[in-house]
PDBQT receptor file of N, H, CA, C and O in Angstrom, charges set to zero:
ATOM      1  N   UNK A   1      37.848  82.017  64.399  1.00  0.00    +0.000 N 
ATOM      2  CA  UNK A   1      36.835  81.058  63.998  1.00  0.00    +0.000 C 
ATOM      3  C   UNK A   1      37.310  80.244  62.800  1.00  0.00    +0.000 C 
ATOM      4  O   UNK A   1      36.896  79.098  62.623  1.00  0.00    +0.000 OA
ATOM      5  N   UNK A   2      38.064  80.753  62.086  1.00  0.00    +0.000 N 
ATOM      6  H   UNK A   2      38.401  81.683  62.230  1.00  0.00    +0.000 HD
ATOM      7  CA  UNK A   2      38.652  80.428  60.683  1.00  0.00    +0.000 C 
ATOM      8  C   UNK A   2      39.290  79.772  60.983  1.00  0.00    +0.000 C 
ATOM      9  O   UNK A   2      39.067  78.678  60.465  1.00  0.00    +0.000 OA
ATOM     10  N   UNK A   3      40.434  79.783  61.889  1.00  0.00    +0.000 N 
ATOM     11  H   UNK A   3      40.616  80.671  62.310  1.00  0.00    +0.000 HD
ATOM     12  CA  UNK A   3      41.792  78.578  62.210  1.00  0.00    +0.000 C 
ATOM     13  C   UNK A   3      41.160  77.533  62.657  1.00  0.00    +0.000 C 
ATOM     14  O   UNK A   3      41.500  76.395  62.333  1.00  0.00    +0.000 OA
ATOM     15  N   UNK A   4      39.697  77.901  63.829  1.00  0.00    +0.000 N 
ATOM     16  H   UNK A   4      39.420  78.825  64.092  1.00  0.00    +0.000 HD
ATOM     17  CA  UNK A   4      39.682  76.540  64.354  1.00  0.00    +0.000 C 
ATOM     18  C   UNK A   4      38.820  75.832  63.266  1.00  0.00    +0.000 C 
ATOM     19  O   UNK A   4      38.908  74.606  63.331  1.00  0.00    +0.000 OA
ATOM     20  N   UNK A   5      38.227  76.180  62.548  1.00  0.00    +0.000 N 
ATOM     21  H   UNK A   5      38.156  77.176  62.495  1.00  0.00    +0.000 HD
ATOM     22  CA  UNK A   5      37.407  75.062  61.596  1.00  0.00    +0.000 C 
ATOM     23  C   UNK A   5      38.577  74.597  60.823  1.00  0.00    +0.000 C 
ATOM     24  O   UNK A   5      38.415  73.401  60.581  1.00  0.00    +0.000 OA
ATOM     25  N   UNK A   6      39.729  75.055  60.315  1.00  0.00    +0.000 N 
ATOM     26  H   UNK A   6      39.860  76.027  60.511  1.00  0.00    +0.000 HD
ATOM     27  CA  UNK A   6      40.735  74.372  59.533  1.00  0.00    +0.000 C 
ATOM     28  C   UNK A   6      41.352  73.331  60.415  1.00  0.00    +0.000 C 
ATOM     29  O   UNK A   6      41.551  72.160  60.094  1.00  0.00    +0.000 OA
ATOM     30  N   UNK A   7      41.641  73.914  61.609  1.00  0.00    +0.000 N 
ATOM     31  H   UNK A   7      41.479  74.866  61.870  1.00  0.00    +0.000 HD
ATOM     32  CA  UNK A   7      42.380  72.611  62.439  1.00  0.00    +0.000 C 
ATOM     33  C   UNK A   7      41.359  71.407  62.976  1.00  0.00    +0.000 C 
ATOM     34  O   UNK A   7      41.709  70.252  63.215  1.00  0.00    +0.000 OA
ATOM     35  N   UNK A   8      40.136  71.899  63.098  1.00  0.00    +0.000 N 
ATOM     36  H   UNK A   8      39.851  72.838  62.904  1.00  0.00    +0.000 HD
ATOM     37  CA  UNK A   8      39.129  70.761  62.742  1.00  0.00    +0.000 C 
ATOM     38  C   UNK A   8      38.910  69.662  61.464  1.00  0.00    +0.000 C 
ATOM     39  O   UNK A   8      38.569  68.480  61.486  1.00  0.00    +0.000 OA
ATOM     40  N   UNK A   9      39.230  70.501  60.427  1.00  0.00    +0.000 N 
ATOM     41  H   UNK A   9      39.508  71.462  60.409  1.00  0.00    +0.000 HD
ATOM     42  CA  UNK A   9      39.480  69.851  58.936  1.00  0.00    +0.000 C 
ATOM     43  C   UNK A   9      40.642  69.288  58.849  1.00  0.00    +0.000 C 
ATOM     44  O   UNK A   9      40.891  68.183  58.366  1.00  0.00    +0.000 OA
ATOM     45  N   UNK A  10      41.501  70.186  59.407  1.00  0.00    +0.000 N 
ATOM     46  H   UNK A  10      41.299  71.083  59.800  1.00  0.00    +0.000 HD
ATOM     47  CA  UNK A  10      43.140  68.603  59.128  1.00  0.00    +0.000 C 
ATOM     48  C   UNK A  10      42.770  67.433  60.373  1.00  0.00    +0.000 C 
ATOM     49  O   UNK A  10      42.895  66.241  60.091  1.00  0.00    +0.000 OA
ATOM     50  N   UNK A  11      42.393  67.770  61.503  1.00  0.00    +0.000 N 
ATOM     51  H   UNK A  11      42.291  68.738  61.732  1.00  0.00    +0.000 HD
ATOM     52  CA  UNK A  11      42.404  66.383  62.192  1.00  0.00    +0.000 C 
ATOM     53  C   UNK A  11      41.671  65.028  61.703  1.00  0.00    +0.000 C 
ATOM     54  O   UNK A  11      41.913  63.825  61.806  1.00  0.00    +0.000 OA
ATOM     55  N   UNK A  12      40.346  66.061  60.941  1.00  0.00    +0.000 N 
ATOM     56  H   UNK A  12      40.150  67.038  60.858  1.00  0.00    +0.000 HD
ATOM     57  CA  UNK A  12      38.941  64.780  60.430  1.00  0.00    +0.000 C 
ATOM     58  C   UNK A  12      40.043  64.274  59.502  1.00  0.00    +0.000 C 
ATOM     59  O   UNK A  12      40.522  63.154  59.679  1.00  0.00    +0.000 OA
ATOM     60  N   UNK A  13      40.475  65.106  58.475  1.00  0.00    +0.000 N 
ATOM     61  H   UNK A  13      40.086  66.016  58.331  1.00  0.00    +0.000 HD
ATOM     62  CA  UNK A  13      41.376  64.249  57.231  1.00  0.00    +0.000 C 
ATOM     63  C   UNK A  13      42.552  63.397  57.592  1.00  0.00    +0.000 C 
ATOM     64  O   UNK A  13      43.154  62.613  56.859  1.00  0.00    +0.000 OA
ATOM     65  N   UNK A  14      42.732  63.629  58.602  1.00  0.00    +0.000 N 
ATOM     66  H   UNK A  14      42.243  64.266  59.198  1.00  0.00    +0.000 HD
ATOM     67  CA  UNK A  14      44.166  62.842  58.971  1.00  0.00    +0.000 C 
ATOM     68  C   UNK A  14      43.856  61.769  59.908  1.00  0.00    +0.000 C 
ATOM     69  O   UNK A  14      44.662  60.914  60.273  1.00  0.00    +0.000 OA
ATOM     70  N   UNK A  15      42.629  61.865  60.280  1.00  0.00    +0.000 N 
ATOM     71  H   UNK A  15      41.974  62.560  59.984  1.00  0.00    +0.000 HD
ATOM     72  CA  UNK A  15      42.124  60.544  60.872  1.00  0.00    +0.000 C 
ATOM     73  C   UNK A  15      41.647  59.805  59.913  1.00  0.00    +0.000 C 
ATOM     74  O   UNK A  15      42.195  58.752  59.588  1.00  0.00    +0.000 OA
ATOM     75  N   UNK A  16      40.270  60.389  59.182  1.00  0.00    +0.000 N 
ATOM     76  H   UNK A  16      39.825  61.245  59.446  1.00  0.00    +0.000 HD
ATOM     77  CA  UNK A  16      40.224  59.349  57.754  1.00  0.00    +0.000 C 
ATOM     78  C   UNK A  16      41.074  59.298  56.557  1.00  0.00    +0.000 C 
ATOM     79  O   UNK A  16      40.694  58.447  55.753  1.00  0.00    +0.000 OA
ATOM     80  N   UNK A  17      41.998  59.888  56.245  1.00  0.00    +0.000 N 
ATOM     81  H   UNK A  17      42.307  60.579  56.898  1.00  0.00    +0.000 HD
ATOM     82  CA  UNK A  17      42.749  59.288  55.159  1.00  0.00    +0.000 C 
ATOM     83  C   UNK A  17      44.219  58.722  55.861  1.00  0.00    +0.000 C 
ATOM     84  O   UNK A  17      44.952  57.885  55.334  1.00  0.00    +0.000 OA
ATOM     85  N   UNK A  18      44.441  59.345  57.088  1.00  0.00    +0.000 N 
ATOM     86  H   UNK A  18      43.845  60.025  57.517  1.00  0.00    +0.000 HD
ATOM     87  CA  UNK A  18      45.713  58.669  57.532  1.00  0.00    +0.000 C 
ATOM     88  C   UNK A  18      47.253  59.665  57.018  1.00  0.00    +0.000 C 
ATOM     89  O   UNK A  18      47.150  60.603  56.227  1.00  0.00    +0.000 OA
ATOM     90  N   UNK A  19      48.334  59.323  57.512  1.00  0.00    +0.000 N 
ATOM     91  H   UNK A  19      48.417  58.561  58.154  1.00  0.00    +0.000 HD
ATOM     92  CA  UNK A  19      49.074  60.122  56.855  1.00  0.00    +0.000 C 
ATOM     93  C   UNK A  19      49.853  60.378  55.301  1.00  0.00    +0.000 C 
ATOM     94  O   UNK A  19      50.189  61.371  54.655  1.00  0.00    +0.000 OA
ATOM     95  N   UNK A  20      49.906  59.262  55.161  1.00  0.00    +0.000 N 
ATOM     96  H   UNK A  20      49.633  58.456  55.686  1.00  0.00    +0.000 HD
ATOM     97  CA  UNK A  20      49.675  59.031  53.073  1.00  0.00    +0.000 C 
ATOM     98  C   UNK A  20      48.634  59.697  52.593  1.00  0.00    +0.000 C 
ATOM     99  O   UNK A  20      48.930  60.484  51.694  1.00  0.00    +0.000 OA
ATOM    100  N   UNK A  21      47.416  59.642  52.917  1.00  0.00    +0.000 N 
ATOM    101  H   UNK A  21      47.176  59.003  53.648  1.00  0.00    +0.000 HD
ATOM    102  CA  UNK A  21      46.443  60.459  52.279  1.00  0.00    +0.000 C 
ATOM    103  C   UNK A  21      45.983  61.490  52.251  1.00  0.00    +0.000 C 
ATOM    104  O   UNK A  21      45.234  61.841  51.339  1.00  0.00    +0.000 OA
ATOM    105  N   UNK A  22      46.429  62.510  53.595  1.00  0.00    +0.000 N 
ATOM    106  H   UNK A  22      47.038  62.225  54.335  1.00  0.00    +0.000 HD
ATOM    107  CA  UNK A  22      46.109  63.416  54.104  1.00  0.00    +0.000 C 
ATOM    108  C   UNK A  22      47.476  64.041  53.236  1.00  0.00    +0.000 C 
ATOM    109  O   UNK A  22      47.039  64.762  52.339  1.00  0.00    +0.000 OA
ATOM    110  N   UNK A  23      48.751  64.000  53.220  1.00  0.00    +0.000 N 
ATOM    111  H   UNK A  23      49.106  63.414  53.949  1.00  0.00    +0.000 HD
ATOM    112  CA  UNK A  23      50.287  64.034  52.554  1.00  0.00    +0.000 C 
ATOM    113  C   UNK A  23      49.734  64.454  51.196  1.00  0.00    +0.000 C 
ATOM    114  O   UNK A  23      49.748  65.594  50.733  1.00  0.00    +0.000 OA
ATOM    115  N   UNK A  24      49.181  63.208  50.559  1.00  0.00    +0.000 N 
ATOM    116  H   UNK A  24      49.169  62.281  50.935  1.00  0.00    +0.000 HD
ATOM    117  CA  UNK A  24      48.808  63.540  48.716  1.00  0.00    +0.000 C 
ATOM    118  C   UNK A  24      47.909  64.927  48.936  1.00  0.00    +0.000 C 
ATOM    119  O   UNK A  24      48.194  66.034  48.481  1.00  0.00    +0.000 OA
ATOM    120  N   UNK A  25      46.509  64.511  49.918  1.00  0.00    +0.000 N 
ATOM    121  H   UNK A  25      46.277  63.611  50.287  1.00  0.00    +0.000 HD
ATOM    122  CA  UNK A  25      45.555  65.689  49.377  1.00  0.00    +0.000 C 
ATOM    123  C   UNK A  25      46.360  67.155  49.508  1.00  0.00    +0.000 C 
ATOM    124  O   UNK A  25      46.351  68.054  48.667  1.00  0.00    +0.000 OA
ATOM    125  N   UNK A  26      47.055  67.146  50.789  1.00  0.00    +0.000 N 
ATOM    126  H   UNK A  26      47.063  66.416  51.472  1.00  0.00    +0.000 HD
ATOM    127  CA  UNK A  26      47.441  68.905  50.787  1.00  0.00    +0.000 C 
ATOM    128  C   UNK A  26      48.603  68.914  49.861  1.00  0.00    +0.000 C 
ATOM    129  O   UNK A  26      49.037  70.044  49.636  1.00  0.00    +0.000 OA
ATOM    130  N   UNK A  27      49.010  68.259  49.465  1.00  0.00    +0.000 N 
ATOM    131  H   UNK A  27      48.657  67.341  49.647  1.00  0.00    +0.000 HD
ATOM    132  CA  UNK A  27      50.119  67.993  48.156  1.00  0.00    +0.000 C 
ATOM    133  C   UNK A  27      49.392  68.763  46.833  1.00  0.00    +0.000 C 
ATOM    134  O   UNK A  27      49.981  69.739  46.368  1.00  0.00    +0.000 OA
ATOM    135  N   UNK A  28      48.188  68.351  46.264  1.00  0.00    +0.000 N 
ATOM    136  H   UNK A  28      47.710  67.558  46.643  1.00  0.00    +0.000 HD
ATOM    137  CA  UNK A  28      47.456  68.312  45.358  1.00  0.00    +0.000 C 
ATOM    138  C   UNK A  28      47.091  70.127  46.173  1.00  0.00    +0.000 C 
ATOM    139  O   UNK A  28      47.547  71.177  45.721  1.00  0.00    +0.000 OA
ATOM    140  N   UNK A  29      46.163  70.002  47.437  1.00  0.00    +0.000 N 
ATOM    141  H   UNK A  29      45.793  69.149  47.804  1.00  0.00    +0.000 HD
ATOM    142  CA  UNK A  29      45.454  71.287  47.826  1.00  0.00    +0.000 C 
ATOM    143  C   UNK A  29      46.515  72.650  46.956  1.00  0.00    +0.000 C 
ATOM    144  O   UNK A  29      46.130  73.404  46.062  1.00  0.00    +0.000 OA
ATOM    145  N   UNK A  30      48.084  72.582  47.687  1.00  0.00    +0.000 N 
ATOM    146  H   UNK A  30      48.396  71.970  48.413  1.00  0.00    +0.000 HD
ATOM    147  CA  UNK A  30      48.979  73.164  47.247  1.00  0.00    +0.000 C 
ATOM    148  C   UNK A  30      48.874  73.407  45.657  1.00  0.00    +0.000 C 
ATOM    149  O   UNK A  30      48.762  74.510  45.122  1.00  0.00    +0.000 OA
ATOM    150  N   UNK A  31      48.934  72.145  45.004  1.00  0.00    +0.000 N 
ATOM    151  H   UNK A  31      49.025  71.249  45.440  1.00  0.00    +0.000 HD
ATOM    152  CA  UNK A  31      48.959  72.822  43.310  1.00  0.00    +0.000 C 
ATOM    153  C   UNK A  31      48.079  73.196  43.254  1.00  0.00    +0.000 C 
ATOM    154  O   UNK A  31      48.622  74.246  42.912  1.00  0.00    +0.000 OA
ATOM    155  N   UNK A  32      46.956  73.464  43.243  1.00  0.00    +0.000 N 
ATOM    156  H   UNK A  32      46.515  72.611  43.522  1.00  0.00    +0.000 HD
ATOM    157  CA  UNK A  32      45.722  73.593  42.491  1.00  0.00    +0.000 C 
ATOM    158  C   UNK A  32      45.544  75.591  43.548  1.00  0.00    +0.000 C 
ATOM    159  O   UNK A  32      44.891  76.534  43.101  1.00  0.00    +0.000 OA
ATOM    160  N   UNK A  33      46.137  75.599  44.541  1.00  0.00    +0.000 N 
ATOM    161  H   UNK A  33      46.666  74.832  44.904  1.00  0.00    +0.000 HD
ATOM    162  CA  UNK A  33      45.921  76.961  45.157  1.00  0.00    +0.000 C 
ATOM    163  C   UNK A  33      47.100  77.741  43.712  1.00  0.00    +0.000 C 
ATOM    164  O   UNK A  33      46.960  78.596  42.837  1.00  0.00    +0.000 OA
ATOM    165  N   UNK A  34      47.948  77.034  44.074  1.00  0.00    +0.000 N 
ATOM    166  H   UNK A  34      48.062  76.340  44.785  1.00  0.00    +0.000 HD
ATOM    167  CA  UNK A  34      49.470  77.946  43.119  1.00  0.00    +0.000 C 
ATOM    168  C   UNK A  34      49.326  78.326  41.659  1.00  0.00    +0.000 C 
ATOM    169  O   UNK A  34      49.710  79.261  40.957  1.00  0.00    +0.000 OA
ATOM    170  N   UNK A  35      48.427  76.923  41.443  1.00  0.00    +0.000 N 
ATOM    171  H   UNK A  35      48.115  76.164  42.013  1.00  0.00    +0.000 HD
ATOM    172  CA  UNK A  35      47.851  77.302  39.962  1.00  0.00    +0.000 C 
ATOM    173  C   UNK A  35      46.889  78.500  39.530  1.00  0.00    +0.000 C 
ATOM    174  O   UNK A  35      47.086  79.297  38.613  1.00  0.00    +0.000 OA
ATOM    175  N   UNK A  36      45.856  78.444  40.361  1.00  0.00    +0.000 N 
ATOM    176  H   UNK A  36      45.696  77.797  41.106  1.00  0.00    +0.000 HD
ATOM    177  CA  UNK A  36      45.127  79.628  40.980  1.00  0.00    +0.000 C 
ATOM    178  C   UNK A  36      45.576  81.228  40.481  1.00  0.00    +0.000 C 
ATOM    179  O   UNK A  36      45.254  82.168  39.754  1.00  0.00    +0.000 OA
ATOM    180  N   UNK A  37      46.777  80.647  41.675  1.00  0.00    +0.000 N 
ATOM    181  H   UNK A  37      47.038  79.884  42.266  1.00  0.00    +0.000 HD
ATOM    182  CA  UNK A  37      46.911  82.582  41.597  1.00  0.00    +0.000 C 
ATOM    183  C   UNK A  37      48.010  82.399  40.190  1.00  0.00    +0.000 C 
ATOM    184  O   UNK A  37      47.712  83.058  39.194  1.00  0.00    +0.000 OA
ATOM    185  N   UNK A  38      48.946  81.732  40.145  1.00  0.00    +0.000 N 
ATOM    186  H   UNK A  38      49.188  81.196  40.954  1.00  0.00    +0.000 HD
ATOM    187  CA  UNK A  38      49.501  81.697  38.620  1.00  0.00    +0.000 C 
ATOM    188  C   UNK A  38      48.824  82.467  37.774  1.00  0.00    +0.000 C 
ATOM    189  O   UNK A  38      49.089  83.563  37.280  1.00  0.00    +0.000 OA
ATOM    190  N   UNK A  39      47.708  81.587  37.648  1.00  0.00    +0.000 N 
ATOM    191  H   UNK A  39      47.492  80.697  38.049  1.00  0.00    +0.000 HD
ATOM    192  CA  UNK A  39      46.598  81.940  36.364  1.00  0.00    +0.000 C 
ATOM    193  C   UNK A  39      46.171  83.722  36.895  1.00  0.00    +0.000 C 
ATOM    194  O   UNK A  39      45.850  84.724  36.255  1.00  0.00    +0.000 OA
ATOM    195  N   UNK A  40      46.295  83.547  37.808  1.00  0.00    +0.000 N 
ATOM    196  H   UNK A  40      46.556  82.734  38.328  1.00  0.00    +0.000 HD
ATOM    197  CA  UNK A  40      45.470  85.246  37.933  1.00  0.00    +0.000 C 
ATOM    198  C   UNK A  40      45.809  86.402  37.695  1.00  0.00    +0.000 C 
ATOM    199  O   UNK A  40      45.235  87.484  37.571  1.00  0.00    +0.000 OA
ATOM    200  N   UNK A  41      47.193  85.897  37.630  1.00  0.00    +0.000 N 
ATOM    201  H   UNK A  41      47.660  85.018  37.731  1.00  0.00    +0.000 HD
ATOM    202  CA  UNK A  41      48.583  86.872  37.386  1.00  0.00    +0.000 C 
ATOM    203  C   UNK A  41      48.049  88.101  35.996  1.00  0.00    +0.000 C 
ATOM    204  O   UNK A  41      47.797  87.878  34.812  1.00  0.00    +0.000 OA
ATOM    205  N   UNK A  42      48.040  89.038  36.572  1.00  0.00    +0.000 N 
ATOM    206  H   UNK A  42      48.245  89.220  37.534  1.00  0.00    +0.000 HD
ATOM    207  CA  UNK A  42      47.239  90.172  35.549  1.00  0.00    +0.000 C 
ATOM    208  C   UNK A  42      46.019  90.295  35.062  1.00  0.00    +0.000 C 
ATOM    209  O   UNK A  42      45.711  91.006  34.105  1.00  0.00    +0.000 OA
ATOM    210  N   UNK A  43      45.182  89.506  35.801  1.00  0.00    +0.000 N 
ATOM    211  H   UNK A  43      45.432  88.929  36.579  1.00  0.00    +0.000 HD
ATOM    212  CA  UNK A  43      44.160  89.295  35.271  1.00  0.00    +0.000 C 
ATOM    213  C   UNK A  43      42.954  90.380  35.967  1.00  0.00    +0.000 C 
ATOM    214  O   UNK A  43      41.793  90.673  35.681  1.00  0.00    +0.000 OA
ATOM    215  N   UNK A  44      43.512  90.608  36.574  1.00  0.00    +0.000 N 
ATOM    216  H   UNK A  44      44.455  90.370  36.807  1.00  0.00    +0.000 HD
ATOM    217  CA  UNK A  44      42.790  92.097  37.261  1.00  0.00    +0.000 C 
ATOM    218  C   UNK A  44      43.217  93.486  36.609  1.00  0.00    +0.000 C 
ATOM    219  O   UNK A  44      42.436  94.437  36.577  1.00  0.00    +0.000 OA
ATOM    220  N   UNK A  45      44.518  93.542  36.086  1.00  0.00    +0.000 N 
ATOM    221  H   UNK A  45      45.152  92.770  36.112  1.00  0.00    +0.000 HD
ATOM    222  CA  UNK A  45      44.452  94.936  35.436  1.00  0.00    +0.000 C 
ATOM    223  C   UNK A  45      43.866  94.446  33.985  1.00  0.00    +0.000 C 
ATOM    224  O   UNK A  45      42.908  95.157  33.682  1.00  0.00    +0.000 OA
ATOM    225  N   UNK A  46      44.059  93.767  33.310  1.00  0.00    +0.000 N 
ATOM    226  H   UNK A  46      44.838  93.190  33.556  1.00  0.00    +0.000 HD
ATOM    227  CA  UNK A  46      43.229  93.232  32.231  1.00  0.00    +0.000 C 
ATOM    228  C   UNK A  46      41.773  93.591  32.155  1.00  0.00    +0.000 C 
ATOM    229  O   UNK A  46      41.343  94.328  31.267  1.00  0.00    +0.000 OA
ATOM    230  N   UNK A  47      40.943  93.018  33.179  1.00  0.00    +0.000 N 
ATOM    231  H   UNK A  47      41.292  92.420  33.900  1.00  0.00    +0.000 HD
ATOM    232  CA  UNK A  47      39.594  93.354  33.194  1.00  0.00    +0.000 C 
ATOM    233  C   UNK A  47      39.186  94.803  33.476  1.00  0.00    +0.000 C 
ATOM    234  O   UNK A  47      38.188  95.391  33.059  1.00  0.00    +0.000 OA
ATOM    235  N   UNK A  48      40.320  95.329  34.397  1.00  0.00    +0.000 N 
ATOM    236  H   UNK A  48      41.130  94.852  34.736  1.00  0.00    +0.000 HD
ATOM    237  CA  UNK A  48      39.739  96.981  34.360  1.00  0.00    +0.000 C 
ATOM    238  C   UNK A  48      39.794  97.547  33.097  1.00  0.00    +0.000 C 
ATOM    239  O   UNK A  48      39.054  98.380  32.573  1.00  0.00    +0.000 OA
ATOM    240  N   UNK A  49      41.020  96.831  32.583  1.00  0.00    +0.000 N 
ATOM    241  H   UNK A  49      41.620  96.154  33.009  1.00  0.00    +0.000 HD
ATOM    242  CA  UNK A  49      41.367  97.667  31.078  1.00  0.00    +0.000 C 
ATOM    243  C   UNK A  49      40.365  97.780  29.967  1.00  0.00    +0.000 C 
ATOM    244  O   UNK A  49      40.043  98.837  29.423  1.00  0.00    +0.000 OA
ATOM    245  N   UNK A  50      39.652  95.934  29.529  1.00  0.00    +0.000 N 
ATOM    246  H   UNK A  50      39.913  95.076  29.970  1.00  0.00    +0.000 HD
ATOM    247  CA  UNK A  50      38.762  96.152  28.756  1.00  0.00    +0.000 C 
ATOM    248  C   UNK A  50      37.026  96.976  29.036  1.00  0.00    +0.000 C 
ATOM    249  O   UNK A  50      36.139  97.611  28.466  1.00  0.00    +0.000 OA
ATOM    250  N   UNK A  51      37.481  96.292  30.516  1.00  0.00    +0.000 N 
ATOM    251  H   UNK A  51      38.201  95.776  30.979  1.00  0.00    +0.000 HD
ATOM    252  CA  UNK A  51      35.351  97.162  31.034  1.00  0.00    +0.000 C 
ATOM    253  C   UNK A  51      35.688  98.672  30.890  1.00  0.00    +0.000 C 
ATOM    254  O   UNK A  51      34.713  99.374  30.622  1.00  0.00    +0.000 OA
ATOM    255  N   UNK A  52      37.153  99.447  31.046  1.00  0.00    +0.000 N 
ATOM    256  H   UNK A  52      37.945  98.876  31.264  1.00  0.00    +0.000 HD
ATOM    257  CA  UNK A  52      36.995 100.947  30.831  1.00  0.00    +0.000 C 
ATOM    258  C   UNK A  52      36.898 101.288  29.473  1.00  0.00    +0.000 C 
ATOM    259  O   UNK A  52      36.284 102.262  29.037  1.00  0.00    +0.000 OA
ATOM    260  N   UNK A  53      37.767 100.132  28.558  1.00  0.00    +0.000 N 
ATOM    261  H   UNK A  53      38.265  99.341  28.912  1.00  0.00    +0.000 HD
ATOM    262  CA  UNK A  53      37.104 100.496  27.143  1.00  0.00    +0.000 C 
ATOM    263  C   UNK A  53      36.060 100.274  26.643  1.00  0.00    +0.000 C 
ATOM    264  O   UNK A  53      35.845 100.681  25.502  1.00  0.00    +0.000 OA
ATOM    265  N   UNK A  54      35.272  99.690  27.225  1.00  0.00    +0.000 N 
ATOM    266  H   UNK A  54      35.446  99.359  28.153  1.00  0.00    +0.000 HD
ATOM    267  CA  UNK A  54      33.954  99.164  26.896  1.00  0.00    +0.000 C 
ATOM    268  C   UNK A  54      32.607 100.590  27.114  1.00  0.00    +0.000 C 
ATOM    269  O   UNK A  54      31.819 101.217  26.406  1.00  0.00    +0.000 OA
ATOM    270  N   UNK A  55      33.052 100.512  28.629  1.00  0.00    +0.000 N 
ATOM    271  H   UNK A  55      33.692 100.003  29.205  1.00  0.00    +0.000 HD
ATOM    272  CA  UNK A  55      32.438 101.756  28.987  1.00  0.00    +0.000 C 
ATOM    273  C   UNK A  55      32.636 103.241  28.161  1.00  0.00    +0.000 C 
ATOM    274  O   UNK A  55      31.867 104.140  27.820  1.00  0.00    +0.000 OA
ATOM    275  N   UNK A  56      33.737 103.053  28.066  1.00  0.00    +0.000 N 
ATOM    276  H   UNK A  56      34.362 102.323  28.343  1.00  0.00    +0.000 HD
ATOM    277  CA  UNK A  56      34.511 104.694  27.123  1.00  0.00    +0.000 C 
ATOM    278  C   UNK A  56      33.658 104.546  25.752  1.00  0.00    +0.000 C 
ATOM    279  O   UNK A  56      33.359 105.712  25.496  1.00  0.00    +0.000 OA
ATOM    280  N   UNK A  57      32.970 103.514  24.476  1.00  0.00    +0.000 N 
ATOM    281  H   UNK A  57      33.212 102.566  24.684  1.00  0.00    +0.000 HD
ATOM    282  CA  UNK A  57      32.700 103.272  24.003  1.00  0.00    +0.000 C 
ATOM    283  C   UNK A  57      31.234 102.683  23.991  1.00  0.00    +0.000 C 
ATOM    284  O   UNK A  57      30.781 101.997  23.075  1.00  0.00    +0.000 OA
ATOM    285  N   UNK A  58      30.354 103.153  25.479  1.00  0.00    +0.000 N 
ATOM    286  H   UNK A  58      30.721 103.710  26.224  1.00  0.00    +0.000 HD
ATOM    287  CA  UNK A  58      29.180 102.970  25.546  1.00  0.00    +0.000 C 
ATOM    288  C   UNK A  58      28.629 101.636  25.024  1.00  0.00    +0.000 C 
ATOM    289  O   UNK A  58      27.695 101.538  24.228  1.00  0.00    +0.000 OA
ATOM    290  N   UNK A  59      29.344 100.583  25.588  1.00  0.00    +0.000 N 
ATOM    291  H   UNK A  59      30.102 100.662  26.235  1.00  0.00    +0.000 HD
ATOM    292  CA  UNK A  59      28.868  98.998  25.127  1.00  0.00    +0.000 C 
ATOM    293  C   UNK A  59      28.406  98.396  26.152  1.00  0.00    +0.000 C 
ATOM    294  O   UNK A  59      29.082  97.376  26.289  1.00  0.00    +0.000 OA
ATOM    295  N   UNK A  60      27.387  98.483  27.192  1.00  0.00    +0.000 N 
ATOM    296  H   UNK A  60      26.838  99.311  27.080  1.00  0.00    +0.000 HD
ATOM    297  CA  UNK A  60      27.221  97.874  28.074  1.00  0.00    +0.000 C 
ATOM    298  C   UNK A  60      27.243  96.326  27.912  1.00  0.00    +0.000 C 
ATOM    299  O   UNK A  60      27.714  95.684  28.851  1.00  0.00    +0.000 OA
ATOM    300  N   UNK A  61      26.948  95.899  27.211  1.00  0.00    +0.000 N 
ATOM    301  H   UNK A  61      26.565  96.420  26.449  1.00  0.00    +0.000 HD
ATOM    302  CA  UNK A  61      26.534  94.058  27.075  1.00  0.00    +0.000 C 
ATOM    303  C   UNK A  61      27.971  93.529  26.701  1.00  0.00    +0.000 C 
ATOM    304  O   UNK A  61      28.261  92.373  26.390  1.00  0.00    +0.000 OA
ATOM    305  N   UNK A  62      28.751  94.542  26.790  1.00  0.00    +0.000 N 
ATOM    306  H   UNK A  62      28.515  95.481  27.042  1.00  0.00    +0.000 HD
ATOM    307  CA  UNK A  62      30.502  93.780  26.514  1.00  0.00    +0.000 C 
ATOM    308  C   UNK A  62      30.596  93.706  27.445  1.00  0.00    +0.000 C 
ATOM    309  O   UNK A  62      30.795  92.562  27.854  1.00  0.00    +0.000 OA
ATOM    310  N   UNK A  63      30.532  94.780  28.435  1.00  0.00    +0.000 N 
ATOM    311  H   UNK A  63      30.370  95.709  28.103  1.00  0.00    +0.000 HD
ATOM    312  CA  UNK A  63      31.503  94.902  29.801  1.00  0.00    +0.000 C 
ATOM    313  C   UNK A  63      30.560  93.316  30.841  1.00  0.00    +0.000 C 
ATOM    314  O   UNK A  63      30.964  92.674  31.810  1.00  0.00    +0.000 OA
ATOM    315  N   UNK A  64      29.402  93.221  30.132  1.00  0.00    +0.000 N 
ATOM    316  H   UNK A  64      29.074  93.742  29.344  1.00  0.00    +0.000 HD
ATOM    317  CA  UNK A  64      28.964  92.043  31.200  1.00  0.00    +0.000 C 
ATOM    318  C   UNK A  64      29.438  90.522  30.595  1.00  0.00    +0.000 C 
ATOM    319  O   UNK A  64      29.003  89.585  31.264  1.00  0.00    +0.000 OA
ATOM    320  N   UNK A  65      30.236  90.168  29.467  1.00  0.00    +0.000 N 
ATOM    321  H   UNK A  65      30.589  90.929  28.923  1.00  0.00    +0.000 HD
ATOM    322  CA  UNK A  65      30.822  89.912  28.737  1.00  0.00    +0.000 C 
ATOM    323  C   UNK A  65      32.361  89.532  29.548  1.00  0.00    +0.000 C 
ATOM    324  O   UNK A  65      32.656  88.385  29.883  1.00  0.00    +0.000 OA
ATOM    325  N   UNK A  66      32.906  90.275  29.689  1.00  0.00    +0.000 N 
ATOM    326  H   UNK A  66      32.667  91.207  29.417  1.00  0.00    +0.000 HD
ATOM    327  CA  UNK A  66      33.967  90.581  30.383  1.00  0.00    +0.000 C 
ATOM    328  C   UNK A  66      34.014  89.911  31.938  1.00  0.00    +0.000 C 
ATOM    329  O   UNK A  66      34.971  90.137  32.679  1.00  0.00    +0.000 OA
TER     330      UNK A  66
């Protein structure tokens, strides 16, 4: 169900923006995914780290904080 709504979404975009425009957007789609996970890079053991110290230290209104 997932593939076909995407291959529905590149045809609409590549009919209305054409191939220059459809080129930039998944150009742009690309950075902004890469940047994404870049940024995410540890950012999951990070948050376990501080909500277990939070918790270990009985602070609830940090860990929602967090």
């Amino acid at each position: 169900m997932c593939r076909s709504l995407a291959f529905i979404l590149n045809v609409v975009l590549a009919r209305l923006l054409g191939a220059e425009g459809s080129s930039v957007f998944y150009l742009a789609f690309t950075i902004v995914l890469t940047s994404a996970v870049l940024g995410r890079v540890g950012m999951e053991n990070s948050m376990v780290k501080f909500i277990a110290i939070n918790i270990a230290f009985d602070q609830p209104s940090e860990v929602l904080g967090v």
